[in-house]
C-alpha positions in Angstrom: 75.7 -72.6 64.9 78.0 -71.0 67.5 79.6 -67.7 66.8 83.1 -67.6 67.2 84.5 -66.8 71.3 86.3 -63.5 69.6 82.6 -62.1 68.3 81.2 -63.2 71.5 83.5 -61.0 73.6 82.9 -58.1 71.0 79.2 -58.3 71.3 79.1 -58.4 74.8 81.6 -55.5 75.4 79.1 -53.4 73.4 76.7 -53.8 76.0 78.8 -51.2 77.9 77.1 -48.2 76.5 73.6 -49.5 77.4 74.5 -50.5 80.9 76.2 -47.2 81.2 73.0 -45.5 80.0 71.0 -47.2 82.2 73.0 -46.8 85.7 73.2 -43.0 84.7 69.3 -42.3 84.9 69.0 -44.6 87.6 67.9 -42.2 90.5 69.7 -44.9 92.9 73.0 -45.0 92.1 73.6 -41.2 92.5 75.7 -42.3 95.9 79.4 -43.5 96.2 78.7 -47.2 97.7 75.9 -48.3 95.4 77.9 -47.3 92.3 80.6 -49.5 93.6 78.1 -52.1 94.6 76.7 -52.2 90.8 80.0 -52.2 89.3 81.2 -55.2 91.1 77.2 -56.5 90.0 78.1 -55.3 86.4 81.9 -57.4 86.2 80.8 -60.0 87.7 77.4 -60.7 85.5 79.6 -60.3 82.6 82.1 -62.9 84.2 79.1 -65.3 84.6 78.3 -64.7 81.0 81.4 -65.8 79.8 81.7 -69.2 82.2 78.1 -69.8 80.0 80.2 -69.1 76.7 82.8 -70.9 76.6 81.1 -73.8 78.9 81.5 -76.3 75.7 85.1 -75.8 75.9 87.0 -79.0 77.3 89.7 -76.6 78.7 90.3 -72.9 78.7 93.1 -70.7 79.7 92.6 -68.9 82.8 93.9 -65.8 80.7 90.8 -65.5 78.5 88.8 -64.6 81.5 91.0 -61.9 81.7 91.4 -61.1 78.4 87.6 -61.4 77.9 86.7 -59.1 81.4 88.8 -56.3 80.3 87.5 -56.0 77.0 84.1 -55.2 78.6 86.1 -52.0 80.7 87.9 -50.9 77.6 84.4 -50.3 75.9 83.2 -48.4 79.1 86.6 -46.5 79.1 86.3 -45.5 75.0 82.8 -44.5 76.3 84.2 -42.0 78.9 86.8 -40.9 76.1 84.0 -39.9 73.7 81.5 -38.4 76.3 84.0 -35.8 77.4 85.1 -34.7 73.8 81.8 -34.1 73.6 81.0 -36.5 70.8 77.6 -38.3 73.2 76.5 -37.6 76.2 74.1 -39.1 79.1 76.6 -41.9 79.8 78.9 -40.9 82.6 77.6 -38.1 84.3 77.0 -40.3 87.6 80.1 -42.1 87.1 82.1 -38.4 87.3 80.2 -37.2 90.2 80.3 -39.7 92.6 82.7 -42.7 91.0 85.7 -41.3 89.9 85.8 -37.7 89.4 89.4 -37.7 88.0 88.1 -39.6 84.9 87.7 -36.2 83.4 90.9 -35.0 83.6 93.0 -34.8 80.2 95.4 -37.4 81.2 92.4 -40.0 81.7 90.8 -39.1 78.7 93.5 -39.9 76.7 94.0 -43.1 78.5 90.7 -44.0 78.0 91.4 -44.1 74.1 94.0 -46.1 74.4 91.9 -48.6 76.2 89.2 -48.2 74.0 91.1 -48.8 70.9 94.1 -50.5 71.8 93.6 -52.6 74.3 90.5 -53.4 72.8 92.0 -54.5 69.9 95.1 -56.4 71.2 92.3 -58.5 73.7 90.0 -59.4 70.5 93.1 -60.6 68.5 94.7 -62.5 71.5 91.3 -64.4 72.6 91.4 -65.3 68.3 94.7 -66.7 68.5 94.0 -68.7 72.2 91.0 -70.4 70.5 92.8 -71.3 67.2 95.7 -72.3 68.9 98.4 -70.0 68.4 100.3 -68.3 69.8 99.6 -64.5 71.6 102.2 -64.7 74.1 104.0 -61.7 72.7 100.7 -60.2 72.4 99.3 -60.6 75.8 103.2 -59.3 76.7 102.9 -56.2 75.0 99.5 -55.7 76.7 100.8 -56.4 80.3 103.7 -53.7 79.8 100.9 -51.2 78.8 98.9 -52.3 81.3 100.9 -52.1 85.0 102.8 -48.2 83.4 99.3 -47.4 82.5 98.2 -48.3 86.9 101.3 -47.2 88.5 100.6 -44.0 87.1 97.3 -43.6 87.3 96.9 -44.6 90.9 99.7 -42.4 93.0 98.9 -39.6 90.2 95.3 -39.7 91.3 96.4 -40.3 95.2 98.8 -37.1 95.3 97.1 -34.6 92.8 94.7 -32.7 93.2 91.9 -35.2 93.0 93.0 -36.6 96.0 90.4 -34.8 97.8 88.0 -36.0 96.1 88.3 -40.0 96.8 85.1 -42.1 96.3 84.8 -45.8 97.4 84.6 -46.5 93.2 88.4 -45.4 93.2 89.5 -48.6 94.8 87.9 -51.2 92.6 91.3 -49.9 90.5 92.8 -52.6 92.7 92.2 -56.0 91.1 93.2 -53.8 87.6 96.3 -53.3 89.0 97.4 -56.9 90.4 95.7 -58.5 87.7 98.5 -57.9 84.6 101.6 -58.7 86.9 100.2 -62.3 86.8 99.4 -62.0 83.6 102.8 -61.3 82.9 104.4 -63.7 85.5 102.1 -66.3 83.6 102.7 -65.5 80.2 106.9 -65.3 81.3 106.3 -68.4 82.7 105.4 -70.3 79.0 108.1 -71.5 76.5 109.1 -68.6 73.7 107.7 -69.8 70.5 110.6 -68.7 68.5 111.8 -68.9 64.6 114.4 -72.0 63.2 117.9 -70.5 63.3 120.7 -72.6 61.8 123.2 -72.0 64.6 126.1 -70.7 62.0 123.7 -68.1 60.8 123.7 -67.6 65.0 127.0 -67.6 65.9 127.9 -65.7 62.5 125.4 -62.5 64.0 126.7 -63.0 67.6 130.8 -62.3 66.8 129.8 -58.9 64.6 130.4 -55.8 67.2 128.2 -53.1 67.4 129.9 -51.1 65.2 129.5 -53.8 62.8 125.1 -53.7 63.0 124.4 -50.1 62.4 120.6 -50.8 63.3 121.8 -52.0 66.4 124.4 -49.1 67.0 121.7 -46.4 65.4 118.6 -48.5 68.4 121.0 -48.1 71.1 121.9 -43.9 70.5 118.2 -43.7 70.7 118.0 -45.5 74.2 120.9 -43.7 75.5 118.6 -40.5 74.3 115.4 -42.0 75.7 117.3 -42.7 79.3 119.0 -39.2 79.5 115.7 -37.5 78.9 113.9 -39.6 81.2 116.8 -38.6 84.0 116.7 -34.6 82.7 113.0 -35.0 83.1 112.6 -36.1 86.6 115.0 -33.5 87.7 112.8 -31.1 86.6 110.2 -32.4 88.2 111.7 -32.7 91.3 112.4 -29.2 91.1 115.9 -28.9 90.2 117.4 -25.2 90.6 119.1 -25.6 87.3 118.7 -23.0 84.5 118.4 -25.5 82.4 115.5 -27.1 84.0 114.0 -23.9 84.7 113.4 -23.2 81.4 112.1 -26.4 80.1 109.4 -26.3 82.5 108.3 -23.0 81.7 109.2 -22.5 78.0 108.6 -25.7 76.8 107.0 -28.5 78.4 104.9 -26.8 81.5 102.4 -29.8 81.6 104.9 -31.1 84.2 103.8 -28.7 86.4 100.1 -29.3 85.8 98.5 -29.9 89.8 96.8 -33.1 88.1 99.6 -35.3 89.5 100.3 -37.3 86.5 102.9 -36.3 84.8 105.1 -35.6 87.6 104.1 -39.5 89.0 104.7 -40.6 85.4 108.3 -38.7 85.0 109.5 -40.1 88.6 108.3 -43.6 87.1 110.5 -43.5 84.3 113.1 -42.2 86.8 113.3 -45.6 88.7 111.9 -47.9 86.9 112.3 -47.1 83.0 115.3 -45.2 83.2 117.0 -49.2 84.7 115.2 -50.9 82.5 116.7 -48.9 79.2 120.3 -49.3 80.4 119.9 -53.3 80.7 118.0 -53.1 77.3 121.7 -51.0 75.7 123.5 -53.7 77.5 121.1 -56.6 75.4 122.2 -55.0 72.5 126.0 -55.1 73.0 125.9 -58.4 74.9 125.2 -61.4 72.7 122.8 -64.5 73.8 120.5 -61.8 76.0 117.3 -64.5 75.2 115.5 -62.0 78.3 115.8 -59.3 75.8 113.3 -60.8 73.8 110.5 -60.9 76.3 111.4 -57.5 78.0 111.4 -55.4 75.2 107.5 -56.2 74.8 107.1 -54.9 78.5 108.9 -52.3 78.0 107.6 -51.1 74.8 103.9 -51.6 75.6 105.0 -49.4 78.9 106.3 -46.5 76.9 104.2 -46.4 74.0 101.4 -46.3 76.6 102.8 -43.6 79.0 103.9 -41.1 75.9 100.6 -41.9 74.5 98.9 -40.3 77.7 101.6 -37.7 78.6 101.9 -36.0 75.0 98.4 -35.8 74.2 97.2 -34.5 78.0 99.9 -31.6 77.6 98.1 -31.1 74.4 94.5 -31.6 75.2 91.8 -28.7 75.5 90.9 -30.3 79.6 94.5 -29.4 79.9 94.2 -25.1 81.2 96.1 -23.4 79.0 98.8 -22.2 81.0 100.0 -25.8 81.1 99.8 -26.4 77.5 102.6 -27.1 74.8 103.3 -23.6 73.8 102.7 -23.9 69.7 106.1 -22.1 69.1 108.2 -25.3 71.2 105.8 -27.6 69.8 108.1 -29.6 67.2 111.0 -30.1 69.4 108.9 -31.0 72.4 106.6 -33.4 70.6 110.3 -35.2 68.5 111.6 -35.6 71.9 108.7 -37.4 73.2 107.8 -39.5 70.4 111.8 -41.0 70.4 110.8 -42.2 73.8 107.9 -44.1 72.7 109.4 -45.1 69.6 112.5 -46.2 70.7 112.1 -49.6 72.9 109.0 -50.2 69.9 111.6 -49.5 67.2 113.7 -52.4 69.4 111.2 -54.8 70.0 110.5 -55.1 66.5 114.7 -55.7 65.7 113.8 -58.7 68.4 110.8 -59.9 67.3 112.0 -60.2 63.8 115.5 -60.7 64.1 116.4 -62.5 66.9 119.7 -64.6 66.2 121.7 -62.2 68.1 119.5 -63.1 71.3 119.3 -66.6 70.8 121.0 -68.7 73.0 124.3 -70.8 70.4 123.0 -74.6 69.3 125.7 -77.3 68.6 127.6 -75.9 65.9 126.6 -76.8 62.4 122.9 -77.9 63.5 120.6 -77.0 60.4 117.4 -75.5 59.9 115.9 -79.0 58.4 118.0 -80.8 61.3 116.3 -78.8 64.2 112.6 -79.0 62.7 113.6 -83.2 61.9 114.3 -83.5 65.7 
């Protein structure tokens, strides 16, 4: 009897901890290339592993290769998370030392959790819906937004901080982690929506209210306006920006933007250009009607912001964070409110699409039915 794929995948990715384990008392690999060199052993055994897995399959999407890889790293990731809060040890010693030293930072740690829970747990459910055939496009959507913010943060922040100094070959095999989920995404874009029966009066009946007329809407799109002025305010201040205003942010209330790690000033400057863009054309979805992009976007761009915030808030927080860089426990509500309506907000919209999305939908001939579109 064959277990299911899903279990599979879970069973193997708890092997991390062992092969962790065993590469850390392994006198060899105390040296920058051979760590590398057994890494790239390590991913591609378990790769092998899984062709032998799924090698009954008649076909299999490419994806679950992915899917199925990256569950292996998010175990090794929750691993790191949990050896530097001190809950085990003996695990990644090695990998600090002469992998990649900035693993230990606060910023890492908590992104480490997120792998290591989230991901985790969006990669298990996806490769259960790919093998019963249904749908995880949203899913695997969601994932690829959290995904590339989580890389194009992590990668200048770790280039222009100060860890920059510290580069070991093991830094680079970051590379195929970041190209990877921009196919992902272009592939998963790529696939037809999978979307609910809409009787086209019900569709055109949403699509001629104004905004004032769908508070939701109206209330979704004062918190994006919010979202995108704080993500402007914030990269000015950390760009250093001479006004009082800025001034005391930085030093009264959110001083983690100054922390010499590099990543929240690469991850402020990122929401500058690119999240900052994206949350004006998501207030223009909302007041435009027939926006069918907005449906796939808003998964990006909540899977990016939910991830990001995640990272930021609990780093400015976090006891690897020096103290003088902290949240000061006086400014603590208002800093920690401000931060959590930039995560919630695209979240708080995706949701509105995913489960409401007649005011997205492109019209049908007028009058078509429910029982008419599933009959054809």
């Amino acid at each position: 009897m064959r277990l299911p794929v899903e279990v599979n995948v879970f069973l193997l990715s708890l092997l991390a901890p062992g092969v962790l384990y065993c590469m850390n008392n392994f006198p060899v690999l105390q040296e920058p290339l051979p760590i590398l060199g057994m890494g790239m052993v390590v991913l591609g055994s378990v790769l092998l592993v899984l062709l032998l897995t799924v090698q009954h399959k008649k076909t299999v999407d490419p994806l679950f290769y992915v899917f199925a890889e990256f569950s292996f790293t998010c175990v090794v990731g929750l691993t790191n998370a949990l050896e530097q809060d001190g809950f085990i040890s003996g695990f990644m010693d090695f990998y600090l030392k002469m992998g990649e030293p900035h693993l230990g930072s606060a910023y890492a740690v908590m992104m480490s959790y997120w792998e290591g829970v989230v991901h985790f747990v969006l990669f298990l459910t996806i490769i259960h819906q790919m093998f019963r055939g249904k749908s995880y496009r949203s899913l695997g959507l969601l994932w690829a937004g959290s995904s590339i913010a989580h890389q194009i943060v992590l990668i200048p922040g770790v280039i222009i901080g100060k860890h920059a100094t510290n580069l070991k070959p093991a830094f680079w095999r970051n590379t195929p982690f970041f190209l990877v989920p921009f196919w992902a995404a272009a592939v998963l874009l790529s696939r037809p929506r999978e979307l609910p029966v809409v009787p086209a009066d019900k569709i055109l009946a949403d699509q001629r209210k104004s905004l004032l007329s769908r508070p939701v809407d109206l209330l979704l799109s004062v918190l994006l306006l919010g979202a995108a002025a704080f993500s402007a305010f914030r990269a000015l201040v950390v760009l250093d920006c001479p006004l009082d205003a800025c001034f005391t942010y930085v030093y009264q209330y959110e001083p983690y933007l100054k922390d010499p790690v590099g990543f929240p000033r690469v991850m402020m400057l990122v929401h500058f250009f690119y999240a900052l863009p994206l949350l004006a054309a998501l207030i223009y979805g909302l007041r435009t009607p027939g926006c069918s992009w907005m449906l796939d976007w808003t998964l990006l761009v909540a899977g990016a912001m939910a991830q990001t915030q995640w990272c930021h808030m609990g780093a400015s927080l976090h006891s690897r964070t020096s103290f003088t860089y902290r949240v000061p426990s006086d400014k603590w509500w208002p800093v920690m409110t401000l931060n959590l309506i930039l995560a919630a907000a695209p979240t708080l919209l995706a949701l509105r699409c995913r489960y409401s999305p007649a005011y997205f939908m492109k019209t049908v001939p007028k009058g078509q039915t429910s029982a008419e579109k599933k009959k054809n």
